[in-house]
DRENTORKOL-3810 file (N, C-alpha, C; in nm, 4 decimals):
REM DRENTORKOL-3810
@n.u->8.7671; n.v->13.6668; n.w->3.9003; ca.u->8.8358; ca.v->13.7413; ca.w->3.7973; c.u->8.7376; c.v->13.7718; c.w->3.6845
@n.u->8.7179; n.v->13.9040; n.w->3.6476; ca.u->8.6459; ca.v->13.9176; ca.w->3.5705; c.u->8.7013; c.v->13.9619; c.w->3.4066
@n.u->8.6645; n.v->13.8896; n.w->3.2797; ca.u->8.7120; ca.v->13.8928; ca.w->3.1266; c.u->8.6167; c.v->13.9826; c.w->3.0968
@n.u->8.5224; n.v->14.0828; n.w->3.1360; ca.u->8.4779; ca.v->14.1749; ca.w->3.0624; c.u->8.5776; c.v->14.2943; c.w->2.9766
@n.u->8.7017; n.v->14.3039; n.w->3.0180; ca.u->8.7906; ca.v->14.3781; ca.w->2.9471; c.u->8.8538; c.v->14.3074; c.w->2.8634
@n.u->8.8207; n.v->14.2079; n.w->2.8718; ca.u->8.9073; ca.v->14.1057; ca.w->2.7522; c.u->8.7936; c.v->14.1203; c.w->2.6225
@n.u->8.6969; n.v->14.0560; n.w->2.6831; ca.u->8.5987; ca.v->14.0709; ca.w->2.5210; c.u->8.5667; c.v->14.1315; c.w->2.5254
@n.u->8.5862; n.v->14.3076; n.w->2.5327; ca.u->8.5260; ca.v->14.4337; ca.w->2.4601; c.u->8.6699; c.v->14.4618; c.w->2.4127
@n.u->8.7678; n.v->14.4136; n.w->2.4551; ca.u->8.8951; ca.v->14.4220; ca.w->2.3763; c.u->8.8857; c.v->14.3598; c.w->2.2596
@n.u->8.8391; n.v->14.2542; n.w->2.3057; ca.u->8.8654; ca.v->14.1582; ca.w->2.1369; c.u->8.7566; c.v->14.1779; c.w->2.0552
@n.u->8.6376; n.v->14.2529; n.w->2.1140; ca.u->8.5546; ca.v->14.2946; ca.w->1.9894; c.u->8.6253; c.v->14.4197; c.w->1.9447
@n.u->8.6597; n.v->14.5440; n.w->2.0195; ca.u->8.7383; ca.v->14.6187; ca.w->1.9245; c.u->8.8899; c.v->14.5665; c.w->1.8281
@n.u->8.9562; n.v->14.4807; n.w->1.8846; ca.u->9.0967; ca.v->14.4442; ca.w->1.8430; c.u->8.9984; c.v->14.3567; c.w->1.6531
@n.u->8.8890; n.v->14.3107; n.w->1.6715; ca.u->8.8240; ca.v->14.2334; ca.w->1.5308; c.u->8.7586; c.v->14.3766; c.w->1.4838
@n.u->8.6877; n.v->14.4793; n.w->1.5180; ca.u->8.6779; ca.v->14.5960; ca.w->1.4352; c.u->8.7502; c.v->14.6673; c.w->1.3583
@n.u->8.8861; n.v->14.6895; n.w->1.4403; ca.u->9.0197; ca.v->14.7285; ca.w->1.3844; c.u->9.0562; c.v->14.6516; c.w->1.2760
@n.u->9.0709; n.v->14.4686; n.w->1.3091; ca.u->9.1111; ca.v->14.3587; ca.w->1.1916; c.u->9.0595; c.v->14.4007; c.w->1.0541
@n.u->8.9226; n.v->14.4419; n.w->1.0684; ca.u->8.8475; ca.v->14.4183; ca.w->1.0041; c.u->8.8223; c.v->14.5002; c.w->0.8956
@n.u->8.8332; n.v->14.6326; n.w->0.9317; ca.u->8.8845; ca.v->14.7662; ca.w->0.9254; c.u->8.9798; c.v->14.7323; c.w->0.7767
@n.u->9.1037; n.v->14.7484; n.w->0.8599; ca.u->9.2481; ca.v->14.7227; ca.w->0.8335; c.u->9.2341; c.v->14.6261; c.w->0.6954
@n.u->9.1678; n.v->14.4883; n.w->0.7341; ca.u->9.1859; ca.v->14.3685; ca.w->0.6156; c.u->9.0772; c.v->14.4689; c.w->0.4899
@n.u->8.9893; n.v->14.5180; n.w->0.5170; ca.u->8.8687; ca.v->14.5642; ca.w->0.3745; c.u->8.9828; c.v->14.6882; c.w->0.3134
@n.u->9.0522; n.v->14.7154; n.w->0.4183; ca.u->9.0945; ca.v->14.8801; ca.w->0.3504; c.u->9.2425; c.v->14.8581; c.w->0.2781
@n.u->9.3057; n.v->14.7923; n.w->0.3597; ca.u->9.4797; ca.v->14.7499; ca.w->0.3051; c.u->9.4805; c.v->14.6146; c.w->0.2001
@n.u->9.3719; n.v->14.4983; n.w->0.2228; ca.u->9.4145; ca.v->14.3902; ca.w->0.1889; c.u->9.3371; c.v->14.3965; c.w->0.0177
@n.u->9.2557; n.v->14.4517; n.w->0.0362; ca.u->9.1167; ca.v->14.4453; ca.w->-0.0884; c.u->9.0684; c.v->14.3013; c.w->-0.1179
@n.u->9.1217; n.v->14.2587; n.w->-0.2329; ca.u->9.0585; ca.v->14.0904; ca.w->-0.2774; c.u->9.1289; c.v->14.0240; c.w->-0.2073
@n.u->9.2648; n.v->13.9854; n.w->-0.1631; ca.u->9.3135; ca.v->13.8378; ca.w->-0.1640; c.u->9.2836; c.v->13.8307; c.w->0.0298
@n.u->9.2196; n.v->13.7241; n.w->0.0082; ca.u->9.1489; ca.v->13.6617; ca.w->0.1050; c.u->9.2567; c.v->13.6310; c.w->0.1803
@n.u->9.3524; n.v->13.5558; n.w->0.1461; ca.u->9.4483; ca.v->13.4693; ca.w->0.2258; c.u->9.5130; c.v->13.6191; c.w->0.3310
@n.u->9.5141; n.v->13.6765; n.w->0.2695; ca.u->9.6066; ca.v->13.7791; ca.w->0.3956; c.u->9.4903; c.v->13.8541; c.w->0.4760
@n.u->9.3886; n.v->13.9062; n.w->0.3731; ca.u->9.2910; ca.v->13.9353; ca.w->0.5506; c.u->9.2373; c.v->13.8001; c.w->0.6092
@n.u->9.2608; n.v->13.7026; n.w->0.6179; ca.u->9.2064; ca.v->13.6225; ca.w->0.7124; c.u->9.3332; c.v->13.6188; c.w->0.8018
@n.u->9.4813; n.v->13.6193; n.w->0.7346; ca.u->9.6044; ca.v->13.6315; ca.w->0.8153; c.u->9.5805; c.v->13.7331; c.w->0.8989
@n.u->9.5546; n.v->13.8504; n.w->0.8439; ca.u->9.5490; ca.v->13.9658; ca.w->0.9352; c.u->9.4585; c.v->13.9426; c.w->1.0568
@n.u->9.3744; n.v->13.8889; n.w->0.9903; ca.u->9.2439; ca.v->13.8594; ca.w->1.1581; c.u->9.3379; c.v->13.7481; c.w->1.2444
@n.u->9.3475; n.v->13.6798; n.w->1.1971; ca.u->9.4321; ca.v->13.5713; ca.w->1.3034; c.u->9.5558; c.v->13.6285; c.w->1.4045
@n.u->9.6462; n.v->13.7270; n.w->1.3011; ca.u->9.7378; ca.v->13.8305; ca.w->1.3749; c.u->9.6726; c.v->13.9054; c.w->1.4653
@n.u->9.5407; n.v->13.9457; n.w->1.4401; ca.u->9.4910; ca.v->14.0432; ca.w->1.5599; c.u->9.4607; c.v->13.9456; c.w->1.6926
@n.u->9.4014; n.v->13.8492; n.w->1.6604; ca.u->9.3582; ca.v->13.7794; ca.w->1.7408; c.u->9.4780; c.v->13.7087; c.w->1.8533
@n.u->9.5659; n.v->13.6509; n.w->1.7797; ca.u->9.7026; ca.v->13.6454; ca.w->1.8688; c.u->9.7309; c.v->13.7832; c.w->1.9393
@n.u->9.7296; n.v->13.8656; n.w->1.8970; ca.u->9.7774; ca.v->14.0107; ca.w->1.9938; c.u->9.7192; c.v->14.0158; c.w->2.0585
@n.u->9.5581; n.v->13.9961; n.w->2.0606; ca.u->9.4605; ca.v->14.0343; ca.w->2.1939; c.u->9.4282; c.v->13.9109; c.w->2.2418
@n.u->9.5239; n.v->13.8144; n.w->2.2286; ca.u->9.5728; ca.v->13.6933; ca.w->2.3177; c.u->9.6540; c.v->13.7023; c.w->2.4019
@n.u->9.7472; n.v->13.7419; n.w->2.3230; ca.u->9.9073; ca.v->13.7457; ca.w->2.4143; c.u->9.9489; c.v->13.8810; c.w->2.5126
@n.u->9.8322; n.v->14.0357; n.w->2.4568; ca.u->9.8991; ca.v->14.1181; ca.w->2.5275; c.u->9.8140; c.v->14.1201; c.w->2.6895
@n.u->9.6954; n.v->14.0587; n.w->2.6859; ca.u->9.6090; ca.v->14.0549; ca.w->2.8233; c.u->9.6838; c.v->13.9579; c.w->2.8851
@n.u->9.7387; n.v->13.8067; n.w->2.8073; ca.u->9.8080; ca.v->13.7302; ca.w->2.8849; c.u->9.9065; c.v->13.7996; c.w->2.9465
@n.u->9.9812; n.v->13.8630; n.w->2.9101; ca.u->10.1145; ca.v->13.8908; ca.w->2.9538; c.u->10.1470; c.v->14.0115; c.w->3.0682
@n.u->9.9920; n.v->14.0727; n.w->3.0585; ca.u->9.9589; ca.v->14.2389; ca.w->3.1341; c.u->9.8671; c.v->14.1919; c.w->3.2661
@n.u->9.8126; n.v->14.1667; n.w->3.1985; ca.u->9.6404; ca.v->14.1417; ca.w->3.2811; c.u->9.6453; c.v->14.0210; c.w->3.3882
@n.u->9.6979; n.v->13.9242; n.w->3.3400; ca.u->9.6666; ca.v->13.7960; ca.w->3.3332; c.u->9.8004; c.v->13.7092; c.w->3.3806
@n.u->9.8955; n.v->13.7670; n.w->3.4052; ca.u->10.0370; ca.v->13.7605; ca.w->3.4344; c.u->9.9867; c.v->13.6567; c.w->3.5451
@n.u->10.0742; n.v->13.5478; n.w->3.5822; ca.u->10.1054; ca.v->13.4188; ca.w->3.7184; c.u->9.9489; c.v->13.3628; c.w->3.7242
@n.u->9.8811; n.v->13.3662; n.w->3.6621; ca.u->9.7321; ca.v->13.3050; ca.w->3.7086; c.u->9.7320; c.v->13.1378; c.w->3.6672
@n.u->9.6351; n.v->13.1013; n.w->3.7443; ca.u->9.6449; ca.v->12.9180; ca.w->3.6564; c.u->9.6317; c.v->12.9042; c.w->3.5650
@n.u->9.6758; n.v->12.7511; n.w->3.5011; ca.u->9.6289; ca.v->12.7226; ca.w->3.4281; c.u->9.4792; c.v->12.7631; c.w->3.3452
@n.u->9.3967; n.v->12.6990; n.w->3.3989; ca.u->9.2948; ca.v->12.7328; ca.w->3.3897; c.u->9.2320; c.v->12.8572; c.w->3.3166
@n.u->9.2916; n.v->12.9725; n.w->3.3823; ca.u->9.2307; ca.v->13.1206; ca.w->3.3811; c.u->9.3254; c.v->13.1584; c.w->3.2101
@n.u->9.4419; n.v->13.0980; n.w->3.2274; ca.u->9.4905; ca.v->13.1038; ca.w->3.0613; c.u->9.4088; c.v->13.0777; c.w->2.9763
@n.u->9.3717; n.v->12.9362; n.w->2.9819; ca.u->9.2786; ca.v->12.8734; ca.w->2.9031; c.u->9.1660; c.v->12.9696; c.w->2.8699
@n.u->9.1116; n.v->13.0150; n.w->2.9832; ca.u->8.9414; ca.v->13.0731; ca.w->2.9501; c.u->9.0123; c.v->13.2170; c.w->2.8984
@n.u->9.1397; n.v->13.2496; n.w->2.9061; ca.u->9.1888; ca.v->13.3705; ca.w->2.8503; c.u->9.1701; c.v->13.3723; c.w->2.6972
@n.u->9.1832; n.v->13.2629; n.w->2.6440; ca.u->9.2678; ca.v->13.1963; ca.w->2.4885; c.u->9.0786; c.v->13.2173; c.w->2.4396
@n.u->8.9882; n.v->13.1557; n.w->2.5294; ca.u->8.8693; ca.v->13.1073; ca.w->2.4358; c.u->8.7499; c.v->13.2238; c.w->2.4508
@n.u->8.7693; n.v->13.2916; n.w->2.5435; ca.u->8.6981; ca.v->13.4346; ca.w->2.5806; c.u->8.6718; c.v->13.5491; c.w->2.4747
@n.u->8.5632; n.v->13.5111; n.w->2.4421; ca.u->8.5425; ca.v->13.6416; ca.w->2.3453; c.u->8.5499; c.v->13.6283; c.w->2.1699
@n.u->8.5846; n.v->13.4065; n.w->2.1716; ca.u->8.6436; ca.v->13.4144; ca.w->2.0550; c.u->8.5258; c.v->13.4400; c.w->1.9139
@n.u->8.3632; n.v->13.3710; n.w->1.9864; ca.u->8.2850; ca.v->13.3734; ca.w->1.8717; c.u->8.2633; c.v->13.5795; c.w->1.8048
@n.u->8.2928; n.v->13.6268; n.w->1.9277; ca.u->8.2499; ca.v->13.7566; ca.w->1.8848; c.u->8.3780; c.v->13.8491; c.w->1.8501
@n.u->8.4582; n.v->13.7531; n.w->1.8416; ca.u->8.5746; ca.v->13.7950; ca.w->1.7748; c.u->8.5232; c.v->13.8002; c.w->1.5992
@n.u->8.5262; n.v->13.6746; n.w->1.5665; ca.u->8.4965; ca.v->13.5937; ca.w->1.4698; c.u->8.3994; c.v->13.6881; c.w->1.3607
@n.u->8.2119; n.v->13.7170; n.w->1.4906; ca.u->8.1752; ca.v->13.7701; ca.w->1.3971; c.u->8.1826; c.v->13.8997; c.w->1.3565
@n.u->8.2527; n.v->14.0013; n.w->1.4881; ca.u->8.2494; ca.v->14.1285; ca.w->1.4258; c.u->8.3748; c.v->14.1278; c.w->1.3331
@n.u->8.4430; n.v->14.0850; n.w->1.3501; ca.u->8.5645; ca.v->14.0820; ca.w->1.1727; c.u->8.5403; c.v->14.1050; c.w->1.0612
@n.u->8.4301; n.v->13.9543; n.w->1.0346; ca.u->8.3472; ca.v->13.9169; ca.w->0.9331; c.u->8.2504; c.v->14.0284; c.w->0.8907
@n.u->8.2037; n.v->14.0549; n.w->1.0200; ca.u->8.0616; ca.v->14.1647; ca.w->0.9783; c.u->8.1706; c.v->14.3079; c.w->0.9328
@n.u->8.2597; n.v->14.3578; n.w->1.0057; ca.u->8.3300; ca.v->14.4831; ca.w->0.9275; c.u->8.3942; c.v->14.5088; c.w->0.8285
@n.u->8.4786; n.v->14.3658; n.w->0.8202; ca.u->8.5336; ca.v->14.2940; ca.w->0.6679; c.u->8.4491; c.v->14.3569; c.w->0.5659
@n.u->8.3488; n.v->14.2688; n.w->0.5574; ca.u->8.2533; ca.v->14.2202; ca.w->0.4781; c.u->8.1956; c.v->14.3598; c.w->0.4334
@n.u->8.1436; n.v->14.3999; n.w->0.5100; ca.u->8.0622; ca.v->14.5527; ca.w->0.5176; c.u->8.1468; c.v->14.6570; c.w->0.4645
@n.u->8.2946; n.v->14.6562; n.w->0.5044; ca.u->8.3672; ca.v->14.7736; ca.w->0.4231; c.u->8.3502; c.v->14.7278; c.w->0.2722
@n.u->8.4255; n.v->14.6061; n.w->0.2769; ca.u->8.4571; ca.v->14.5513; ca.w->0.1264; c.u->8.3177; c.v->14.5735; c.w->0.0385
@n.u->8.1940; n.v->14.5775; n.w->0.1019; ca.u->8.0759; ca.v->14.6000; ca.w->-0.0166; c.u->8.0887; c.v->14.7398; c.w->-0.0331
@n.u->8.1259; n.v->14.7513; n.w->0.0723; ca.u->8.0946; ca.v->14.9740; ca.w->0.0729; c.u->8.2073; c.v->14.9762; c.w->-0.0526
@n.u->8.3278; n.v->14.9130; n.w->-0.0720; ca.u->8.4739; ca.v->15.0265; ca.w->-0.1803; c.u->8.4532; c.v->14.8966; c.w->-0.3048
@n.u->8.3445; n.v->14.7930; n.w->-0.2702; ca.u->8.3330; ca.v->14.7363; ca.w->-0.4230; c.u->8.3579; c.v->14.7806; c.w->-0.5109
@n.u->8.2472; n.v->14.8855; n.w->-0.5634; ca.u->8.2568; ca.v->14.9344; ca.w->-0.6830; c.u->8.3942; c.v->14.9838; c.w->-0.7800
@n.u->8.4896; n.v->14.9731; n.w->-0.6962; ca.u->8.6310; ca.v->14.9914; ca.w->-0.7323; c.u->8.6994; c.v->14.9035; c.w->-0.7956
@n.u->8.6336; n.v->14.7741; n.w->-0.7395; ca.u->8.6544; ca.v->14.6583; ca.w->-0.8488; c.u->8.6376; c.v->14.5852; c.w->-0.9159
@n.u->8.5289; n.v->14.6861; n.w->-0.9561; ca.u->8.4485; ca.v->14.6142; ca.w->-1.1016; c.u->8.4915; c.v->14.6930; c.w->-1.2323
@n.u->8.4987; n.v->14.5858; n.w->-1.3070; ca.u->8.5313; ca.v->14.6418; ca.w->-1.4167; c.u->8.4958; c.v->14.7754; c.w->-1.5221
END
């Protein structure tokens, strides 16, 4: 079984997060990190439920942990990168 559609999913599903948290959330941290965690459950649960439907144990598991560091950093890196790009908006 091959997860190459899983983690180019979940690197786009953390571009989108990431996106989304710099552009909707601005400063408060607590909800774009919510928002990344929400993405991350979706491109958990919708491969489980499509893709990934009756498989073992097992193949769940490597479903859940597949893709998670590069989840992690493209978020961070698009987060981060928008939020310096529309700074200047919130400085005094």
């Amino acid at each position: 079984m091959s997860f190459d559609k899983l983690y180019w999913l979940r690197a786009g599903f953390a571009a989108v997060g990431g996106t989304l948290s710099a552009l909707l959330v601005g400063v408060n941290y607590f909800d774009g990190i919510s928002l990344g965690i929400l993405m991350y459950l979706v491109s958990y649960y919708v491969p489980l439920l499509t893709w990934y439907r009756g498989q073992p144990k097992d193949v769940q598991g490597k479903v859940y942990t597949t893709g998670i560091g590069t989840f992690v950093l493209v978020f961070l890196f698009s987060w981060i990168l928008l939020f310096t790009l529309q700074a200047p908006q919130y400085l005094p």
